[in-house]
C-alpha positions as CSV (number, residue, x, y, z in Angstrom):
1,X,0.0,0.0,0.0
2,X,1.1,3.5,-0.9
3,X,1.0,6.1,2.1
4,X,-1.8,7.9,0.3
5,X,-4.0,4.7,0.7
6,X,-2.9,4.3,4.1
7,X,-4.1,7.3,5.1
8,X,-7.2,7.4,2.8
9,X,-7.9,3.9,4.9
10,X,-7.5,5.7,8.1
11,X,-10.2,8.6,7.3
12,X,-12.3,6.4,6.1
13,X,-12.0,4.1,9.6
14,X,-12.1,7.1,11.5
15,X,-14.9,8.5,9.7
16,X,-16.8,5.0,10.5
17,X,-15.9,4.9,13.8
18,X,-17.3,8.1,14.3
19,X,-20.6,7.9,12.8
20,X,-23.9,8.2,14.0
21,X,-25.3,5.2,13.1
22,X,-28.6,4.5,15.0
23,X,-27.1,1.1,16.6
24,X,-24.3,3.4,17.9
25,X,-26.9,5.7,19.2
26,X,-29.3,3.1,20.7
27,X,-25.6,2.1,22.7
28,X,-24.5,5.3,23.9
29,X,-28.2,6.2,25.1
30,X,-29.3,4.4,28.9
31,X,-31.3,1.7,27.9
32,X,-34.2,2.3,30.0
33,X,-35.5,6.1,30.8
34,X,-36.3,7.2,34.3
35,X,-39.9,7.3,33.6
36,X,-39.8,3.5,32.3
37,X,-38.0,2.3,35.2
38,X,-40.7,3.5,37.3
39,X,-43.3,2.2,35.3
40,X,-41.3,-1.1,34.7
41,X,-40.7,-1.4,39.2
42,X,-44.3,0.3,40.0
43,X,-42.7,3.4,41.9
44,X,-42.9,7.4,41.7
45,X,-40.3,8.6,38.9
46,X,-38.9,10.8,42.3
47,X,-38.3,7.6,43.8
48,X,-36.5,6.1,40.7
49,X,-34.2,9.6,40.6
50,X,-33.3,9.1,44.2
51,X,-32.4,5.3,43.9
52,X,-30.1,6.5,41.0
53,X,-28.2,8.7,43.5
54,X,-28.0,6.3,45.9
55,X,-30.9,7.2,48.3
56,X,-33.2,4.6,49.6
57,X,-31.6,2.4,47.0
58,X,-33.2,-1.5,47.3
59,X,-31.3,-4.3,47.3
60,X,-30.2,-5.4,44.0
61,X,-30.7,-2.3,42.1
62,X,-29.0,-2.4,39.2
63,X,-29.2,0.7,37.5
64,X,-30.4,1.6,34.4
65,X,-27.6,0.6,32.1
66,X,-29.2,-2.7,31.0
67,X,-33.1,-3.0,29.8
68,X,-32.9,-6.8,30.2
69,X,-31.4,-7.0,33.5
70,X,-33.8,-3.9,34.8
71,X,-36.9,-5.8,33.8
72,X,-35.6,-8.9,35.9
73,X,-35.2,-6.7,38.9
74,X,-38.6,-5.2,38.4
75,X,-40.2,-8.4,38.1
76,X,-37.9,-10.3,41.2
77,X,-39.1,-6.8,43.1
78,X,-43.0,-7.7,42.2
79,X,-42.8,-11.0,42.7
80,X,-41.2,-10.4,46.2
81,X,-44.1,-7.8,46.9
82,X,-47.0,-10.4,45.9
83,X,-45.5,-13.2,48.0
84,X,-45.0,-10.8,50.6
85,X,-48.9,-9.6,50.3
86,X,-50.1,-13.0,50.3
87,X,-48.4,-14.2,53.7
88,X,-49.7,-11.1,55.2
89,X,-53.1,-12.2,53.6
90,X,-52.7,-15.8,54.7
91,X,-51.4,-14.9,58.6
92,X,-54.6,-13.1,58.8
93,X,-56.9,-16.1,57.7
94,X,-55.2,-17.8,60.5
95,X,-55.5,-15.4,62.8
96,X,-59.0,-15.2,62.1
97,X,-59.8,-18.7,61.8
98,X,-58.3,-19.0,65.6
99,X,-60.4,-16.7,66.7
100,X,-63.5,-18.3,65.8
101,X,-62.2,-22.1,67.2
102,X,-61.7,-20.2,70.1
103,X,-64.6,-18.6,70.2
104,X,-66.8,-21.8,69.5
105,X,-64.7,-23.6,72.4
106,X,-65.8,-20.9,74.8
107,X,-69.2,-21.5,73.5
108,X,-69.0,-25.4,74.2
109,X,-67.7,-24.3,77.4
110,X,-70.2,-22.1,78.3
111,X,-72.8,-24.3,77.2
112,X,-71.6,-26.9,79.2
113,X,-71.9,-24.7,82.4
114,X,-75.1,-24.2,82.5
């Protein structure tokens, strides 16, 4: 190769390297917007903003740099929310179901009394 082509190479490279194609933009851009996250993990876009700059952060957060692994915190965060709901849910049947055992005992009891 002749310097001319050399260099003609390297512009053209450069030139390459340096354009604005909308892959390149799609990488240099955060995958998932503030607002999205928010959406995506069911919380205020304040909330999202502050877990960005470290405040109140959960455990776990990734960021925003990656849609993919965003969504599978989002989803892990729901999921641990539903299960969470549904022992609450399910402590209270319990609780309430006790009550009327023990209430039907006294009952028995009473009735027995008298």
């Amino acid at each position: 190769m002749q310097t001319s082509e050399v260099e003609e190479n390297t512009i053209k490279l450069t030139a390459a390297a340096n354009e604005t194609s909308p892959q390149r933009q799609k990488l240099q851009q955060p995958e998932v917007t503030q607002e999205l996250a928010a959406i995506l993990a069911e919380v205020k876009p304040r909330t999202n903003r502050n877990w960005d700059k470290g405040i109140g952060t959960p455990q776990g957060y990734p960021g925003r740099q990656s849609r993919a692994v965003f969504v599978a915190f989002a989803t892990t965060r729901k999921n641990n929310r539903r299960l969470k709901e549904e022992a609450r849910a399910m402590n209270r049947a319990i609780s309430i179901s006790d009550v009327d055992r023990f209430s039907e005992e006294d009952k028995e009891d009473e009735e027995e009394k008298w």
